[in-house]
HTML snippet that shows the backbone in 3Dmol.js (N, CA, C, O; Angstrom):
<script src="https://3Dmol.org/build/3Dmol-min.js"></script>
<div id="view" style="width:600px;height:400px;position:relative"></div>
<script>
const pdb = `
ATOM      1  N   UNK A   1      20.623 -34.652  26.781  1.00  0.00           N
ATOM      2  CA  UNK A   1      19.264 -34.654  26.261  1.00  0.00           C
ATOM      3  C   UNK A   1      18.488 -33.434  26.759  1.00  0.00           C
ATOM      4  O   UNK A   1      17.539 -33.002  26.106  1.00  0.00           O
ATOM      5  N   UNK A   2      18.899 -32.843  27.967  1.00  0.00           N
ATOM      6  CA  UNK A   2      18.058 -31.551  28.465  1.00  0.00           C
ATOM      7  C   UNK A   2      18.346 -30.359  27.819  1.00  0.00           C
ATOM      8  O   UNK A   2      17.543 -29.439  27.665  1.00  0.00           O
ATOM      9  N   UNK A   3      19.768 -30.385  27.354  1.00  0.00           N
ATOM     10  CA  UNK A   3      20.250 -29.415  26.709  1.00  0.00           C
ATOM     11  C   UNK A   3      19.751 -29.486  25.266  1.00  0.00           C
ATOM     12  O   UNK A   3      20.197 -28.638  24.494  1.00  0.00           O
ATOM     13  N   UNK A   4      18.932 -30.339  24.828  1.00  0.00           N
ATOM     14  CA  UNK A   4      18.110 -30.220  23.041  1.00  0.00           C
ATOM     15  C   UNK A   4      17.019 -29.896  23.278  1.00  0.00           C
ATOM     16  O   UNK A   4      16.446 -29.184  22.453  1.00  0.00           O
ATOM     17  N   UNK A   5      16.427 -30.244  24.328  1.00  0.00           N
ATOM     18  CA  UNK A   5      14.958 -29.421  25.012  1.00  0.00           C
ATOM     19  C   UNK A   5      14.790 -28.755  25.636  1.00  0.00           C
ATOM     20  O   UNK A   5      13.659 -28.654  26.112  1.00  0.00           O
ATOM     21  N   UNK A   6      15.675 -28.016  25.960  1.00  0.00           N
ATOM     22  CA  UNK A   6      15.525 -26.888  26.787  1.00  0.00           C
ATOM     23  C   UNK A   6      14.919 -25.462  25.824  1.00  0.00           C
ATOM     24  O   UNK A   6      15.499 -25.101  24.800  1.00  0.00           O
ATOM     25  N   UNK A   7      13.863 -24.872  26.281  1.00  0.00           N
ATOM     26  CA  UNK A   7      13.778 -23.700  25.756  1.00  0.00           C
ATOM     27  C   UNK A   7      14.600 -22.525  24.919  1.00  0.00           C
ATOM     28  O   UNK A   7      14.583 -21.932  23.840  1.00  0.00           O
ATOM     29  N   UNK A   8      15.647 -22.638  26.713  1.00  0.00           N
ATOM     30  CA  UNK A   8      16.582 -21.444  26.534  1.00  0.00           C
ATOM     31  C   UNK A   8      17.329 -21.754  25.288  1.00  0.00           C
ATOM     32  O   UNK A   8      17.437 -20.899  24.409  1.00  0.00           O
ATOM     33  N   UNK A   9      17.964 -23.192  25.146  1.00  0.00           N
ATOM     34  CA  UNK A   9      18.708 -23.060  24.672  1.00  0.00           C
ATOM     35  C   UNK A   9      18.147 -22.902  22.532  1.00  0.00           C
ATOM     36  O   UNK A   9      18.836 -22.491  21.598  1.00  0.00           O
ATOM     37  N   UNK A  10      17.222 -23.240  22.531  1.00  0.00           N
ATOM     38  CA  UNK A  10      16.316 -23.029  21.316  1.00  0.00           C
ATOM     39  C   UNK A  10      16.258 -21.464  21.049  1.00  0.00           C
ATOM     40  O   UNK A  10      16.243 -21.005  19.907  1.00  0.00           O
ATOM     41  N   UNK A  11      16.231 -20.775  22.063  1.00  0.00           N
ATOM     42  CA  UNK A  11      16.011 -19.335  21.757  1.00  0.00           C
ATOM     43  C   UNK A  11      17.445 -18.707  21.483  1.00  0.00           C
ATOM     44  O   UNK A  11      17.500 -17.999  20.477  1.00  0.00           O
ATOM     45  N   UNK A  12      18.803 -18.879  22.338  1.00  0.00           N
ATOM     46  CA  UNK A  12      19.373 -19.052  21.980  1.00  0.00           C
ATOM     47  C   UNK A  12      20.137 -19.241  20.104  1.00  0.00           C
ATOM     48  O   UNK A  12      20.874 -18.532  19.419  1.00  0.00           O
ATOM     49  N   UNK A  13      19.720 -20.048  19.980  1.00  0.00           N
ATOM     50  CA  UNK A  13      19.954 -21.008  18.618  1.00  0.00           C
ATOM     51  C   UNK A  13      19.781 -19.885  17.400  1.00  0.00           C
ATOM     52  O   UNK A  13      20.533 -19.467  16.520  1.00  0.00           O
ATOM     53  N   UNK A  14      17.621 -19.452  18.022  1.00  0.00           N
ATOM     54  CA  UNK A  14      16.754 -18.640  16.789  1.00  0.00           C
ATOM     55  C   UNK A  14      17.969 -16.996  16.648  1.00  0.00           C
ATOM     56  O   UNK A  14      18.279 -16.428  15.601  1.00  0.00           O
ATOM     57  N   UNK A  15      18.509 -16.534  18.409  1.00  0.00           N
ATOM     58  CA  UNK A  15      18.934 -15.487  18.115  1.00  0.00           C
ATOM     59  C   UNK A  15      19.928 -15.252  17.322  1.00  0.00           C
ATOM     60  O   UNK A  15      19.917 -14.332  16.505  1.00  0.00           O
ATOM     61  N   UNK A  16      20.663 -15.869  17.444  1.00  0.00           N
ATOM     62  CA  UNK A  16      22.285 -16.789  16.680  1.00  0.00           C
ATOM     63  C   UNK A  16      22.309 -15.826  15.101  1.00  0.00           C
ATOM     64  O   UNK A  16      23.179 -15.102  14.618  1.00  0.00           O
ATOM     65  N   UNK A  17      20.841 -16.246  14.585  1.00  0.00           N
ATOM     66  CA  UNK A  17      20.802 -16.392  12.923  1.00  0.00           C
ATOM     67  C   UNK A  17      20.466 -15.135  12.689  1.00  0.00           C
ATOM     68  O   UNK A  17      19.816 -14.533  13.543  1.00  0.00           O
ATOM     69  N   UNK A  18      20.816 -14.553  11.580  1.00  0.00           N
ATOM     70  CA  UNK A  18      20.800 -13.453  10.933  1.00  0.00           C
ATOM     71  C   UNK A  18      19.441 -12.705  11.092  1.00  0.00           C
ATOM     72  O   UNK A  18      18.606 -13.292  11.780  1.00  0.00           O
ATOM     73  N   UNK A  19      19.084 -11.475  10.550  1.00  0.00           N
ATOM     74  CA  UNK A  19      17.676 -10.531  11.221  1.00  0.00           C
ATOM     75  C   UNK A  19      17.739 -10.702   9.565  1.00  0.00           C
ATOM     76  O   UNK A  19      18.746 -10.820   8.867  1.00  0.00           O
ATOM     77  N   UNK A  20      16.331 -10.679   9.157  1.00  0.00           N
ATOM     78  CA  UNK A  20      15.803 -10.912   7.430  1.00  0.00           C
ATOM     79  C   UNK A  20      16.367  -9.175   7.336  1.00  0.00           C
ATOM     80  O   UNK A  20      16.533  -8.274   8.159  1.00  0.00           O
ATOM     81  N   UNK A  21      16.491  -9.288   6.244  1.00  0.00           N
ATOM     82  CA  UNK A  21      16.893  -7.834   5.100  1.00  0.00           C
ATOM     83  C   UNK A  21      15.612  -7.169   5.181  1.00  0.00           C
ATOM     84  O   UNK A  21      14.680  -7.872   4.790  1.00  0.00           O
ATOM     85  N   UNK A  22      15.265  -5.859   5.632  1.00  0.00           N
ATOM     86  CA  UNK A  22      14.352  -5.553   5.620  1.00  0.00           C
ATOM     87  C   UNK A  22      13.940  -5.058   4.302  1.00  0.00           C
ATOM     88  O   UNK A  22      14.713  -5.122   3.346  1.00  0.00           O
ATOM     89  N   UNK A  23      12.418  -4.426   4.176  1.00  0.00           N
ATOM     90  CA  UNK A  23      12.136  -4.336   2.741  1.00  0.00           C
ATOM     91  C   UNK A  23      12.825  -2.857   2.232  1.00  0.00           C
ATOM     92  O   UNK A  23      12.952  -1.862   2.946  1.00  0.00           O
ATOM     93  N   UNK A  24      13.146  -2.955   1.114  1.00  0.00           N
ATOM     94  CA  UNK A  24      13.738  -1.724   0.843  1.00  0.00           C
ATOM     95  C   UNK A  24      12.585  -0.908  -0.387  1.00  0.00           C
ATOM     96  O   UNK A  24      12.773   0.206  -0.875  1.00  0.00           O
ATOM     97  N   UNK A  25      11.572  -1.699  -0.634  1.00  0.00           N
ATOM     98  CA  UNK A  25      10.567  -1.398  -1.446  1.00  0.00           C
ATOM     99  C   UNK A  25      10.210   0.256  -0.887  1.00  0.00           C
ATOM    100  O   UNK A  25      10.364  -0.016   0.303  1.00  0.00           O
ATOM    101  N   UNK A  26       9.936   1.399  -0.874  1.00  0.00           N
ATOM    102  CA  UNK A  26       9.930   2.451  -0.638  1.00  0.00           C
ATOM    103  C   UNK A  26       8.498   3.163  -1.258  1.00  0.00           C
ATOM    104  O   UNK A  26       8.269   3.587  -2.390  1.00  0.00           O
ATOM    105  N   UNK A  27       7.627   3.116  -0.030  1.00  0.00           N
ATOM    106  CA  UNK A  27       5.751   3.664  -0.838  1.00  0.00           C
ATOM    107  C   UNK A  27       6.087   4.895  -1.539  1.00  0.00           C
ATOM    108  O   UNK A  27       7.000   5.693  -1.750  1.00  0.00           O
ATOM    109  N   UNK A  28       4.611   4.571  -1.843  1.00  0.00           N
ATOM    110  CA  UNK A  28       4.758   6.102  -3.006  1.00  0.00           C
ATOM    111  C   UNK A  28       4.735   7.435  -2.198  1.00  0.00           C
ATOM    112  O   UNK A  28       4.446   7.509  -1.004  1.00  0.00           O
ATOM    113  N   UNK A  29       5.049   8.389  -2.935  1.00  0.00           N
ATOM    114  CA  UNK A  29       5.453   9.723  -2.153  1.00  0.00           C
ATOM    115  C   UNK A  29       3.400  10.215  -1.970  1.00  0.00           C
ATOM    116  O   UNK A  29       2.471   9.551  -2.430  1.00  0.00           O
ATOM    117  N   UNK A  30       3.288  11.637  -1.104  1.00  0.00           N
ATOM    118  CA  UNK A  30       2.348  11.754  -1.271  1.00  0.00           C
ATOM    119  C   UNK A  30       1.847  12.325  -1.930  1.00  0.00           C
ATOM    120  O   UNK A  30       0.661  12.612  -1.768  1.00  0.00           O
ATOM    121  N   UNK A  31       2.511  12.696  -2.878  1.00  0.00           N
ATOM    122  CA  UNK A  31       2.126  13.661  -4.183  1.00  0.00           C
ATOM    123  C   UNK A  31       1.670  12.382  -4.587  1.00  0.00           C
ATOM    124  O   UNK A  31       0.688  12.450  -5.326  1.00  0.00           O
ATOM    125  N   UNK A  32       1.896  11.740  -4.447  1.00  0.00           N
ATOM    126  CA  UNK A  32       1.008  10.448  -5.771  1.00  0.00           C
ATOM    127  C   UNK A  32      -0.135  10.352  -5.533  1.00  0.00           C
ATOM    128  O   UNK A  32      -1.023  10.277  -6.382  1.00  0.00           O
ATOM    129  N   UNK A  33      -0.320  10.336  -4.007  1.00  0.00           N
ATOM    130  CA  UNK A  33      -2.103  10.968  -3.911  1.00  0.00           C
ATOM    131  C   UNK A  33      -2.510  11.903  -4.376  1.00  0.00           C
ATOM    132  O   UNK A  33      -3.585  11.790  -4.964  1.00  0.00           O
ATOM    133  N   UNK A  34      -2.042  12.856  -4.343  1.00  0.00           N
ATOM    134  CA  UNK A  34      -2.556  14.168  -4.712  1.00  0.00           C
ATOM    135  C   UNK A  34      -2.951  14.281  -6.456  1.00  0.00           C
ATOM    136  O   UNK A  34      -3.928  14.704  -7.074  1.00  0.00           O
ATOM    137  N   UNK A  35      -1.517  13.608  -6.882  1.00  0.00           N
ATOM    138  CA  UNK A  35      -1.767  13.968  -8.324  1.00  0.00           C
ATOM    139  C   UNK A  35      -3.124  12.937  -8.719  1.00  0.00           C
ATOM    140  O   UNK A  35      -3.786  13.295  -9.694  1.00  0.00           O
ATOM    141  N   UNK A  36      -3.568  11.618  -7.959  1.00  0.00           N
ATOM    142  CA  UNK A  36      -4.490  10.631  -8.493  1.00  0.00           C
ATOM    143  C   UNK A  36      -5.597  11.394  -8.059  1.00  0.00           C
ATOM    144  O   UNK A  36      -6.504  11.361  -8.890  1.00  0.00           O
ATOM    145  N   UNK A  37      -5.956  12.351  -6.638  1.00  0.00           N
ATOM    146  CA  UNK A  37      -6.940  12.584  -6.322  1.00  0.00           C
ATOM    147  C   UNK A  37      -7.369  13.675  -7.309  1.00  0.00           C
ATOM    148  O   UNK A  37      -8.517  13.530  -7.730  1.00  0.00           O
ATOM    149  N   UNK A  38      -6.808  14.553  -7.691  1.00  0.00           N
ATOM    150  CA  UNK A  38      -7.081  15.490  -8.552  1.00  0.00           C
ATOM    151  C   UNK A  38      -7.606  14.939  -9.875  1.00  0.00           C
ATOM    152  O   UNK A  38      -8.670  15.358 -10.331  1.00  0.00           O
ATOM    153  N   UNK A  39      -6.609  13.650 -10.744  1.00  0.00           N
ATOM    154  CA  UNK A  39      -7.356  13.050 -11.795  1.00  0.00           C
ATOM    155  C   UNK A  39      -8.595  12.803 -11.290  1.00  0.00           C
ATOM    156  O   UNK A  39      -9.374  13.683 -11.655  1.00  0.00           O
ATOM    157  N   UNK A  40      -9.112  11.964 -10.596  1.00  0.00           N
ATOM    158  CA  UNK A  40     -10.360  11.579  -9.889  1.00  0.00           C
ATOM    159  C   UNK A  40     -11.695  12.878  -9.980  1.00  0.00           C
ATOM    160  O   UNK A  40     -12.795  12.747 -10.518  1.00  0.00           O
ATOM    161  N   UNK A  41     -11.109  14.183  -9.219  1.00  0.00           N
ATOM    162  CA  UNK A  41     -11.878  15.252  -9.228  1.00  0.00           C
ATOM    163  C   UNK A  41     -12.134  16.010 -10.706  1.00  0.00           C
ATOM    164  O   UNK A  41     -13.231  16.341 -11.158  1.00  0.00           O
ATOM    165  N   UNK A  42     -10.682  16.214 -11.398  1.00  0.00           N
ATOM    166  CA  UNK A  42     -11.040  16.592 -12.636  1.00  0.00           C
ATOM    167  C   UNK A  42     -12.187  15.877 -13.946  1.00  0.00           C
ATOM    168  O   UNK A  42     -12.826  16.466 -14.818  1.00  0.00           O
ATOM    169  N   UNK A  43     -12.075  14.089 -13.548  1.00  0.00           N
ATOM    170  CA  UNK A  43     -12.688  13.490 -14.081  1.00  0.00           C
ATOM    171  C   UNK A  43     -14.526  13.837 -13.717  1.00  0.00           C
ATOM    172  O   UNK A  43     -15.453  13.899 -14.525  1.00  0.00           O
ATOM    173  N   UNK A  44     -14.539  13.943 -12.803  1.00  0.00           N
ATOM    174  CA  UNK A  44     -16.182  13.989 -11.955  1.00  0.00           C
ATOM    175  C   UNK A  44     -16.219  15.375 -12.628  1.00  0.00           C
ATOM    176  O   UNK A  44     -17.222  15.414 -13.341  1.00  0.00           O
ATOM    177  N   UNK A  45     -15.574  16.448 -12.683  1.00  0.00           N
ATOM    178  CA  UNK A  45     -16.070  17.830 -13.035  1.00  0.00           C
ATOM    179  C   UNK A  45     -16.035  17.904 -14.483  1.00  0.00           C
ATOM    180  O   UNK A  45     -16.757  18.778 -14.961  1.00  0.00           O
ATOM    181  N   UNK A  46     -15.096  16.907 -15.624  1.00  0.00           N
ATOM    182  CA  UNK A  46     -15.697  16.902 -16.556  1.00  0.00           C
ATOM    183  C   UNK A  46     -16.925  16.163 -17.187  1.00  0.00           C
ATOM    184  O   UNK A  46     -17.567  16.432 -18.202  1.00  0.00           O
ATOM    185  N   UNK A  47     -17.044  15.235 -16.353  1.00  0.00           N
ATOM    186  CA  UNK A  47     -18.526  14.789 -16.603  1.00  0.00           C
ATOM    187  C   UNK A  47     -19.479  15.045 -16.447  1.00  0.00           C
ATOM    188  O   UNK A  47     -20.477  14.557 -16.976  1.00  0.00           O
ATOM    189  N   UNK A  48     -19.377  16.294 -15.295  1.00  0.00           N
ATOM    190  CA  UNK A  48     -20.362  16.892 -14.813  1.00  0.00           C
ATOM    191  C   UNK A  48     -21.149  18.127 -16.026  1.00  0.00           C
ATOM    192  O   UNK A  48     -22.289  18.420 -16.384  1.00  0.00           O
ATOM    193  N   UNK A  49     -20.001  18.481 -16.273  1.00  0.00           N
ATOM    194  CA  UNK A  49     -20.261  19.804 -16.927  1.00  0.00           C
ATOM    195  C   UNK A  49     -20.060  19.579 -18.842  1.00  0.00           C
ATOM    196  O   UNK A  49     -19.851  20.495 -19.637  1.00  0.00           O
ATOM    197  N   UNK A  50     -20.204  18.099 -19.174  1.00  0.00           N
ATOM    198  CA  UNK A  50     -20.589  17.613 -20.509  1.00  0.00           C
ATOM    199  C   UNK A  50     -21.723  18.128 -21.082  1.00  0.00           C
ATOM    200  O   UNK A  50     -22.447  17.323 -20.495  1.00  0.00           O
ATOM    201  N   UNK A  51     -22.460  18.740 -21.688  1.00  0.00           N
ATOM    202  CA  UNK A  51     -23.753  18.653 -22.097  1.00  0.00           C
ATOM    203  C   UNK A  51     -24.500  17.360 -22.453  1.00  0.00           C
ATOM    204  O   UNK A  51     -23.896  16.478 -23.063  1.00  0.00           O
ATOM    205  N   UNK A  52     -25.399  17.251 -22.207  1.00  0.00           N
ATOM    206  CA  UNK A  52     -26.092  16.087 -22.712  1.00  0.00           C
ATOM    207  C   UNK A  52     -26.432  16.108 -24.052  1.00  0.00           C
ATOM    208  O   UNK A  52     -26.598  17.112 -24.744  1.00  0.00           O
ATOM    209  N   UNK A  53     -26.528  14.934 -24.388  1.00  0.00           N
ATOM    210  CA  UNK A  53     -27.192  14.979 -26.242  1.00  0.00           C
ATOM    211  C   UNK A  53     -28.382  14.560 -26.524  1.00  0.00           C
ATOM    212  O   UNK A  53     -28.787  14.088 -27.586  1.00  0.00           O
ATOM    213  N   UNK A  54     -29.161  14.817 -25.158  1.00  0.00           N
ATOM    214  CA  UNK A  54     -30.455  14.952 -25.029  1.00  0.00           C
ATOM    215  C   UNK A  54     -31.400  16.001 -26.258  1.00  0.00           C
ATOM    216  O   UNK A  54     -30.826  16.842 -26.950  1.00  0.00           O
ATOM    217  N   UNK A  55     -32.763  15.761 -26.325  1.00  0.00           N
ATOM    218  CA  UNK A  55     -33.422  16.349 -27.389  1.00  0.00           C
ATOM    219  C   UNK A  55     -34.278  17.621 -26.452  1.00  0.00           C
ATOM    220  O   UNK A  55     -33.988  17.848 -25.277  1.00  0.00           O
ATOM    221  N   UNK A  56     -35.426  18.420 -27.250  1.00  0.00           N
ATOM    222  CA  UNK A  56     -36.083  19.498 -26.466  1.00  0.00           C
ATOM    223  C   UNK A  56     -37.026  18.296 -25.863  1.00  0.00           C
ATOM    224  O   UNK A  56     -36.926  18.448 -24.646  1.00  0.00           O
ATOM    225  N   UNK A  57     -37.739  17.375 -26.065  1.00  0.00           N
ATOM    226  CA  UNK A  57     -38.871  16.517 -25.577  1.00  0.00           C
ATOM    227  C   UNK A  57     -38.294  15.953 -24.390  1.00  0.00           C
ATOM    228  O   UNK A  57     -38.852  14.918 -24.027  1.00  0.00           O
ATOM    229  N   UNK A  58     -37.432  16.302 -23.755  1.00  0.00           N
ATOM    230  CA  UNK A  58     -37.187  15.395 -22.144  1.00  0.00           C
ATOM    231  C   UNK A  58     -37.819  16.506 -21.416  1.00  0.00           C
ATOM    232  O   UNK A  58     -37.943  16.452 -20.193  1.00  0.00           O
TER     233      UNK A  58
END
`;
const viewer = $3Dmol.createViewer("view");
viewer.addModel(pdb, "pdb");
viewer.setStyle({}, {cartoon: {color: "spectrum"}});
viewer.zoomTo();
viewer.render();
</script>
């Protein structure tokens, strides 16, 4: 009975079993920032530089 409650032997037991598969999912490179940050900037500089379709009375 000491030997089913014993700590050690529980740790034991957990080490025994296999290590999980780690993730093989692989982040995005950092060009993927780069290329989104640039959409981002190109977007702000074409909005910037839209003309308005504003009239002479503003």
């Amino acid at each position: 009975m000491a030997c089913i409650c014993s700590p050690f032997i529980l740790n034991v037991a957990l080490a025994a079993n296999d290590p999980p598969d780690p993730n093989t999912l692989k982040p995005p490179g950092a060009w993927a920032g780069f290329v989104l940050m640039f959409l981002f900037f190109a977007t702000v500089i074409a909005i910037s530089l839209m003309s308005s379709k504003r009239g002479h009375q503003d």
